[in-house]
N, C-alpha and C positions, 0 to 999 in steps of 0.2 A: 526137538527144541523149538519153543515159539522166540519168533523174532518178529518185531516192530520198525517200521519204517517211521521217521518222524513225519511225515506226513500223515498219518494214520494216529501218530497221537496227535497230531492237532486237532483232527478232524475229530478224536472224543472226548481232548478236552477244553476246547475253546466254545464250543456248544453250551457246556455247562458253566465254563467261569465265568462268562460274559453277562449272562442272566444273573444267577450267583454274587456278584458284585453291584446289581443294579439293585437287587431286592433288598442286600445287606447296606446299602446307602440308604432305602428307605426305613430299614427298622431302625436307624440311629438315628432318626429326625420324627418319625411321625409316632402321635402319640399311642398310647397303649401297648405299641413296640417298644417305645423309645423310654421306660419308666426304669426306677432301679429295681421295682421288682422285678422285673423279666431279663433273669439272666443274660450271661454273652454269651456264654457257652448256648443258650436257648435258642439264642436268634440266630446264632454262625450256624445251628442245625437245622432250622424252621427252615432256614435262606436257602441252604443249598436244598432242601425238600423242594422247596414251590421251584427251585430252579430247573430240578431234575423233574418234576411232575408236568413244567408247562415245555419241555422237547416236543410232544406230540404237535401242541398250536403254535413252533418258534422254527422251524422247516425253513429253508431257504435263507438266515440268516451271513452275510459272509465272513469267509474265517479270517483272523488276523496270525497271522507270526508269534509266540511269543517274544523270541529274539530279534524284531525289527523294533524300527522307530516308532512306528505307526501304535508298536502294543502300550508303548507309555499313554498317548492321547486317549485311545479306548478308553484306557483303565480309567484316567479322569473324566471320561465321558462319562461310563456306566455309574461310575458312585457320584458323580456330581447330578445327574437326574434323577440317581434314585432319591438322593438327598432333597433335591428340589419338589420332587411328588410328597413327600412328606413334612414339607416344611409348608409345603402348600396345607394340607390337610390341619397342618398347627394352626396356619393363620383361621382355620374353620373354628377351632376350636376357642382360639384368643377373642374370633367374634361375641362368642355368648359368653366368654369371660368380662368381654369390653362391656359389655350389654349389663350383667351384674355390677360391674366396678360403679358404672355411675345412676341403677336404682339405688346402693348400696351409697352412693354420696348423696341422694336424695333421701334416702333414708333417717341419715347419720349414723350409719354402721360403716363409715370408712377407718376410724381409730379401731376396729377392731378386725385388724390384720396380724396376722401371722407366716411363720417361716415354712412353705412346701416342700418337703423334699423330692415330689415328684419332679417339681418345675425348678426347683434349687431360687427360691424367689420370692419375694413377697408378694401375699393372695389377702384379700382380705374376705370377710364370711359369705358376703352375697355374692361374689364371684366365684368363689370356690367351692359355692353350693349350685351356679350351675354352670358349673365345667366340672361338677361332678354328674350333672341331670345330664349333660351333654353328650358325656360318656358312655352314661346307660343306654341315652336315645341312640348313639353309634352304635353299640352291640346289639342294640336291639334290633336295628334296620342293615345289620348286615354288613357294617360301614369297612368292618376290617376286612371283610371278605370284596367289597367294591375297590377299595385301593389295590388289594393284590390284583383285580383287576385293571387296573388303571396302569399297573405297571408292566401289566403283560402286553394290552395294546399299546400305550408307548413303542414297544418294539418298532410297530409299523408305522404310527407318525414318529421317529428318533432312530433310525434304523442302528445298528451298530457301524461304527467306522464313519461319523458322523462328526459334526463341529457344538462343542458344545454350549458355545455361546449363540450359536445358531439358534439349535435348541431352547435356549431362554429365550431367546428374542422371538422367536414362533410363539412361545406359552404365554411370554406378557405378563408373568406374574407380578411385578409392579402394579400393574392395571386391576388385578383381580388383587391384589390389597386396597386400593381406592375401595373398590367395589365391597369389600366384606367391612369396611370402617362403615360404611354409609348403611349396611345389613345392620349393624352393632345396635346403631340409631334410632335404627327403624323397631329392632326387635324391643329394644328399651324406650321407645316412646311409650305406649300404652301406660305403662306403669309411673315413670314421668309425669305425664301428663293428671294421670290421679293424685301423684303425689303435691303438683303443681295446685290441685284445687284445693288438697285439704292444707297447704299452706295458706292459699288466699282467703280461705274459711276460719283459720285461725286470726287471719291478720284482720280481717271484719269484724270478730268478737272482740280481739282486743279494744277494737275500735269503741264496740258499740257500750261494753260492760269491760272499761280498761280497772275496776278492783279485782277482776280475775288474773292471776298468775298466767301467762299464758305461758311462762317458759316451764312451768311444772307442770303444765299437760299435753305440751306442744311435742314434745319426744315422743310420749306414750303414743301420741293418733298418729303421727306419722308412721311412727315404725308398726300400727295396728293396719293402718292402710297401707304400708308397703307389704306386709306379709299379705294382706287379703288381695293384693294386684298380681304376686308370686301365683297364688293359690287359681286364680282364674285365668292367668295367662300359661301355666305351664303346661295343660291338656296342650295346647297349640303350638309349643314350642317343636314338637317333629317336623312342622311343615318347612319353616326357614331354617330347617339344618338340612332334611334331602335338598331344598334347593339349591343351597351351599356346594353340599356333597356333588350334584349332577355339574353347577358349573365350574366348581373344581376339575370332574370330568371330561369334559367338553373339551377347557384349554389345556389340557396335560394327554391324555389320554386320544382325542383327537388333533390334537398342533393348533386350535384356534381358540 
């Protein structure tokens, strides 16, 4: 007859629940996880995969009780950073949404918004066209596979049995939302900036030959030069999403 000492199940199953709850806090916040296509039943099985796959690199972890005090705090440790690595990952993504929202008010494609169910939220078309590009460019570069990473090293800078407000205050994610509003900017000057001169190029004509309509042709060029600033800026858009992606990294995955 096999007998178990509770000692001996903790030791095989605290191993696993503790990862297991970190990873399952990042699939309910970051996106491509977090969508209502991807099942729960998908994620509660992915989660405890990568938890059980990364035992080999998670060695020396220390064990908690589950019957003490201590197991409650864990528990809100583990799902509150995993939450916070991928909430981190959202604001990456909100960036090149921000960044469409206001070519898209340069435009005057802001009235035409609509209801997402991915995001449960109003998106209007040029943000939603690229926080769909954004998407692609994440699958493309690997990006789901670099957060699983990010959640694994966390281990070593967030160890388990840790303070979880610590933890945030190491990451600074406030500070790395500063930082992606001012990216949003940057990424959407270019086009801005175009759109900014065929406005002053209209206002000049009106000027010069005011029997021309300019408000009957002034939507057409603008929205012809917004699409043509899309069309030449989107080869480049990979570069300010890995950069994103690594300093998201850095302060999650590293503690700075």
């Amino acid at each position: 007859m096999l007998t178990f000492t509770e000692a001996q199940l903790m030791g095989w199953i605290t191993p696993i629940l503790w990862p297991f709850l970190r990873v399952l806090g990042l699939f309910s916040t970051a996106p491509l996880f977090s969508t209502a296509a991807f099942p729960v039943r998908a994620r509660i099985g992915l989660a405890f995969l990568v938890a059980l796959c990364a035992q080999a690199s998670l060695q020396g972890q220390p064990t908690v009780a589950l019957d003490s005090l201590a197991m409650l705090g864990t528990l809100v440790q583990q799902v509150g950073i995993g939450m916070a690595i991928g909430f981190t990952v959202r604001l990456v993504f909100t960036t090149i949404e921000l960044a469409g929202e206001l070519v898209g008010l340069q435009m005057g494609l802001n009235f035409a918004s609509f209801f997402d169910p991915m995001s449960n939220g109003q998106i209007s078309a040029v943000g939603s066209f690229m926080n769909n590009i954004a998407m692609l460019l994440f699958i493309a570069i690997n990006g789901h596979l670099t957060i699983l990473m990010a959640v694994m090293k966390s281990f070593d800078a967030f160890p388990i049995g840790g303070s979880l407000f610590e933890a945030l205050a190491r990451a600074q994610i406030w500070q790395l939302g500063g930082d992606l509003f001012a990216s949003a900017l940057w990424i959407a000057l270019p086009m801005t900036a175009l759109l900014l001169f065929a406005n002053l190029t209209m206002g000049v004509i009106s000027r010069v030959a005011p029997q021309m309509n300019i408000y009957a042709i002034g939507f057409p060029v603008t929205l012809v030069a917004g699409l043509a600033g899309l069309a030449l800026t989107l080869p480049m858009m990979e570069q300010p999403l890995v950069s994103l992606m690594e300093q998201m990294m850095s302060r999650l995955a590293g503690g700075r």
